[in-house]
Structures are given as structure tokens and as C-alpha cells.
C-alpha positions in Angstrom: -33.5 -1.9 5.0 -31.6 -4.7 3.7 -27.8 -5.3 4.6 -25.7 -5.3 1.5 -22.2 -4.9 3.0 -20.7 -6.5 6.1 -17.3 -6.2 7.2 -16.1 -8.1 10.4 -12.6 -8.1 12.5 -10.8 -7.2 8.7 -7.5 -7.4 8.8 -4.4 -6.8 6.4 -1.1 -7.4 7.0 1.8 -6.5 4.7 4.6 -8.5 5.8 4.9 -7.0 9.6 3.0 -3.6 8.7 -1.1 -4.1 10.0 -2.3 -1.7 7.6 -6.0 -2.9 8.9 -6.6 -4.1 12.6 -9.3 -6.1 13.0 -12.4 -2.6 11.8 -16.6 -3.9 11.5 -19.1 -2.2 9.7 -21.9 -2.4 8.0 -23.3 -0.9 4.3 -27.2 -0.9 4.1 -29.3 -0.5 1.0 -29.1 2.5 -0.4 -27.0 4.2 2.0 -23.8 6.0 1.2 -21.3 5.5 3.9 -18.3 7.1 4.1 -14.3 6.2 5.5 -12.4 8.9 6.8 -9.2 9.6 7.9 -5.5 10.6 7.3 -3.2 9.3 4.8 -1.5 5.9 5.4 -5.0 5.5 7.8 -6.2 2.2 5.9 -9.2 3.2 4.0 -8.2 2.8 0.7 -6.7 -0.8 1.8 -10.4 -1.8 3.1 -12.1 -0.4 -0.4 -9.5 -2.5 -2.2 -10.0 -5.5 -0.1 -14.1 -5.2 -0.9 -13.6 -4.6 -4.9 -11.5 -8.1 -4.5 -8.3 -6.5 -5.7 -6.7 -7.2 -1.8 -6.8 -10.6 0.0 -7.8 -10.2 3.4 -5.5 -11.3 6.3 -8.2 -12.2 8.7 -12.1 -11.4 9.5 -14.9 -11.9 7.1 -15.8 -9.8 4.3 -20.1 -10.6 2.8 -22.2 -9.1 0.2 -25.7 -10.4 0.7 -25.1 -13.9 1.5 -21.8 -13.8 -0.5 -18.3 -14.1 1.1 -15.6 -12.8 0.2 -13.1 -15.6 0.5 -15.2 -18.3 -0.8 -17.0 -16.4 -3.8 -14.9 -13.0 -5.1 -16.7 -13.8 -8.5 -20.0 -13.2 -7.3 -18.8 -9.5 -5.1 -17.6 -8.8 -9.1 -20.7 -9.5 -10.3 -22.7 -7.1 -7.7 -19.6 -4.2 -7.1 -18.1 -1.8 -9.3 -14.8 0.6 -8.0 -13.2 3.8 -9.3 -10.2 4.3 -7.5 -8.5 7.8 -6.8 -6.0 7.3 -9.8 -7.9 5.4 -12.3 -7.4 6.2 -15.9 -8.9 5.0 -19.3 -7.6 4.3 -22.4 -6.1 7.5 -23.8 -6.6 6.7 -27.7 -9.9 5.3 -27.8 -13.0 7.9 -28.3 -14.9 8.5 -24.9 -18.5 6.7 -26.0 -16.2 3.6 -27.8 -14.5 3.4 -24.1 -17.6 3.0 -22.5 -18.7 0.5 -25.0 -15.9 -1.3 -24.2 -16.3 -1.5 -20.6 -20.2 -2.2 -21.2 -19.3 -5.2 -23.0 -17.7 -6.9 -20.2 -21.0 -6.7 -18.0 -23.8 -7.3 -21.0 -24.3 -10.5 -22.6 -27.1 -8.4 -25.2 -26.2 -5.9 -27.4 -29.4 -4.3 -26.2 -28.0 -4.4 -22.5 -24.5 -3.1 -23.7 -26.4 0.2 -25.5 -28.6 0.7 -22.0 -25.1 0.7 -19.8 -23.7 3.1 -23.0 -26.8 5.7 -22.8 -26.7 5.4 -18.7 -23.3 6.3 -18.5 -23.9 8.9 -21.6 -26.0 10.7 -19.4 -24.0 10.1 -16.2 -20.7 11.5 -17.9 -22.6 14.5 -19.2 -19.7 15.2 -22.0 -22.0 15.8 -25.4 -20.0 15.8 -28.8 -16.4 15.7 -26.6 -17.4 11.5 -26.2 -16.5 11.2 -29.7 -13.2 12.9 -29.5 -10.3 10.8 -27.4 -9.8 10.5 -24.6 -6.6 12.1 -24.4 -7.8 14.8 -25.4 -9.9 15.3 -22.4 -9.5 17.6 -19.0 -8.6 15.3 -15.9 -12.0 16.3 -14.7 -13.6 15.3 -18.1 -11.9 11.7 -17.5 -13.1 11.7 -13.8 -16.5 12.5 -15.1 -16.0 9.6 -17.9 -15.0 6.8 -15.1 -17.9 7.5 -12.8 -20.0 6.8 -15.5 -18.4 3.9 -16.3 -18.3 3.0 -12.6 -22.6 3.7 -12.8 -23.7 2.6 -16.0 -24.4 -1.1 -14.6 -26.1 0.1 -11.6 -24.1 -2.2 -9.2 -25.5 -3.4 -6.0 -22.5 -1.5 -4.2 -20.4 1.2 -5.7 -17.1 1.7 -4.4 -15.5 5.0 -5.0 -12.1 6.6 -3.8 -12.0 10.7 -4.1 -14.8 10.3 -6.9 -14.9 14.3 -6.9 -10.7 14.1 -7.5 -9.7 16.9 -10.0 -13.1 18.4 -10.6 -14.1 22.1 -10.5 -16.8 22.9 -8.3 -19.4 22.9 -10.4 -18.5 19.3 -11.8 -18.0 18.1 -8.1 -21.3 19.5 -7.6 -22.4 18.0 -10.5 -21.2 14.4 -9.7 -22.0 14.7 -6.0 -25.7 14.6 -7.3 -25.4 12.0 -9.9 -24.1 9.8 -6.2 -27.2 11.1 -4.1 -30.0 10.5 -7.0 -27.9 6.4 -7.7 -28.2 6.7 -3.7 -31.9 7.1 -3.6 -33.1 4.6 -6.8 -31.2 1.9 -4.3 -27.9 1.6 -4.9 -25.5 1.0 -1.8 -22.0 3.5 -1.9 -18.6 3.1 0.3 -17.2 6.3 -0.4 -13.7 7.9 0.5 -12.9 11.1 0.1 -10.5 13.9 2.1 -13.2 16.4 1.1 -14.9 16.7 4.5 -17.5 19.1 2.5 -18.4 16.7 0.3 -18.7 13.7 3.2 -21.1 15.8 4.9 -23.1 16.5 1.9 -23.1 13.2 0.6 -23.4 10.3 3.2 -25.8 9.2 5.8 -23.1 7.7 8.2 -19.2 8.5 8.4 -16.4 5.8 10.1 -13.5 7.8 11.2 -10.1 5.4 10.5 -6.8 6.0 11.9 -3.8 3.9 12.3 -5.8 0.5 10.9 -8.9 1.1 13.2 -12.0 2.5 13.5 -12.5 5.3 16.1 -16.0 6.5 16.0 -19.1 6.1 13.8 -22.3 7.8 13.1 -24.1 10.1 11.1 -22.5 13.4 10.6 -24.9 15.1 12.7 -24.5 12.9 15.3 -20.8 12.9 15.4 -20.7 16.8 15.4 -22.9 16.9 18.2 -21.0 14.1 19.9 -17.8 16.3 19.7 -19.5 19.8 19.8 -18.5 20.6 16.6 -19.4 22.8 13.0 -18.2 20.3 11.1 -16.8 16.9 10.3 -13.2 18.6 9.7 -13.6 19.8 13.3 -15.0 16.5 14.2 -11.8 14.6 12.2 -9.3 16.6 14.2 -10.7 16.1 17.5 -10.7 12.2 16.6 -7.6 11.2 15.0 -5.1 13.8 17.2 
């Protein structure tokens, strides 16, 4: 299995604040792995940093054989990101947002109406995507931004509480839509507080605190390494 993400000594400094002191790790093809840890702890900083929206202070950021310093068009070209509070455009119809969004990642019209009827199906919203989007739940919009987030089938998906606002059938729902993109190949660094849905969702788990990276593994590992039910048990026993 391939290496698609490599993160090495990162570091991000905001003025004299380290929000991120010096963390490593790896994202392999087709794996989902997950940062967790408390607020303030630096995850979201690193997911920024890797969808190029962050400058790095120090280390070195690759995807494939593409750094981040020297080529941030080419992680655009490979990534997408849906970040915890991400919204869409409020008085546009749901399917005309996605066409929107399609057309900045299709240079056919016949590639812009695949992404459109991927992300159709991904959203799972029937006649509500030709009502606006204003009109919608915050877990319909949720449900309309992954899709956007999936519809190009990105080398590396980078999502931040992807679940945030659903029920629990929806989370369900959109937990699966992340294990099946999983398993056709596509690579996921995945945040989330949800310690239910980190265990049910990703093959390894970092646990951040304070800017660094206390332990790694695979949740079963990391309960046994602690002696534990679950990864909340595991979390508290980590970051105390």
C-alpha cells in the first residue's frame, strides 16, 4: 500500500503560541486515519495546514511526491476539505450548488454532470436538491457538502466533524458513504470528537494534545495498549 500523505516535524506558530510542535505521520492508500484530541489540541490546525489554507512554520508536508511548500497547487489538485463549519450558498438550489462547485474541478461538461450525479447520490436529498438551500436542515446541508467534498473522488479527503449536526441515522448514513469512498481507494484524515464514530470508521487513530502527538495505532491496539472498552476510555487515560 502506497503512501499518499506524509507529515514530518510540522510545526505552526502563531506569533509566540506553538499550536503544532514538531507531530509525524503518515496517510496510506485508502486508509481513514483519524486525529483526536481536546479542543485547542491542534488538529484542526494540521487539517488546515494539509488542505493549503495554513502555512506551515517548520517540517515538511508531501502528497505522493508533492510538497507542500514548493507545489500547494498540485495538493489542490489531489485533496478536497469540509471543515466543521462550512456552509454553501444559501439562495442557490441544492443540485445548481453542486454544479457550481463541479465546475471548478471539470474542464467537460460530461465530467461536471459525473461529479453532479456522484454527489447526487452521495447527498441522498431527492426533489429537496431543487429547492434552496436555505431552506434546508443543518444536517441536510452537511449531507450536501460531503457530497460536494466526494463528488471528484480526491486522492485525500480531509474532513473535520463530517457527521456535525446529523441524526443518527444520517451519521449512520454518511459514516458509510466514508467507509465504501474508503474501500474504492480513496485516502481520509478525519477529525471528529465522536469517539463512536472514530472507532467505527478508521483503521488507525493519533491522539493530539497540547501541539503533539501522544500515541498511535489502530483502535484495537490502543484499547488493548491502555486496557480499555473504548477509545473515549483510551482518550482520557492519554491526554489527562
Amino acid at each position: 500500500m502506497s503512501t499518499v500523505l506524509k507529515v514530518e516535524g510540522l510545526k505552526k506558530l502563531y506569533g509566540q503560541l506553538e499550536a503544532v510542535k514538531g507531530i509525524s505521520f503518515e496517510v496510506e492508500g485508502g486508509e481513514i486515519f483519524a486525529l483526536i484530541g481536546p479542543n485547542g489540541a491542534g488538529k484542526t490546525t494540521t487539517l488546515r495546514i494539509v488542505a493549503t489554507l495554513l502555512t506551515p512554520s517548520d517540517g515538511k508536508v508531501t502528497l505522493f511526491s508533492h510538497d507542500l511548500k514548493s507545489h500547494p497547487e498540485k495538493f489542490r489538485e489531489n485533496i478536497s476539505y469540509l471543515p466543521e463549519e462550512a456552509g454553501a450558498y444559501r439562495n442557490l438550489k441544492g443540485v445548481n450548488y453542486l454544479k457550481f462547485m463541479a465546475n471548478f474541478y471539470a474542464d467537460t461538461a460530461e465530467k461536471t454532470g459525473e461529479f453532479v450525479k456522484r454527489a447526487e447520490a452521495v447527498a441522498d436529498l431527492g426533489k429537496r436538491l431543487n429547492d434552496k438551500v436555505g431552506t434546508y436542515s443543518k444536517g441536510m446541508v452537511r449531507k450536501l457538502l460531503l457530497a460536494r467534498a466526494l463528488m471528484t473522488r480526491p486522492a485525500l479527503a480531509i474532513l473535520d466533524e463530517p457527521t456535525s449536526g446529523l441524526d443518527v441515522i444520517n451519521s449512520l448514513e454518511v459514516r458509510e458513504i466514508i467507509k465504501r469512498y474508503a474501500r474504492e481507494g480513496i485516502s481520509v484524515l478525519l477529525s471528529s470528537h465522536n469517539m463512536l464514530e472514530i472507532e467505527f470508521l478508521s483503521d488507525r487513530v493519533a491522539l493530539i494534545d497540547k501541539g503533539r502527538i501522544l500515541d498511535s495505532g489502530t483502535p484495537k491496539a490502543l484499547k488493548e495498549k491502555y486496557q480499555a472498552d473504548n477509545l473515549e476510555t483510551v482518550f482520557r487515560s492519554v491526554v489527562r
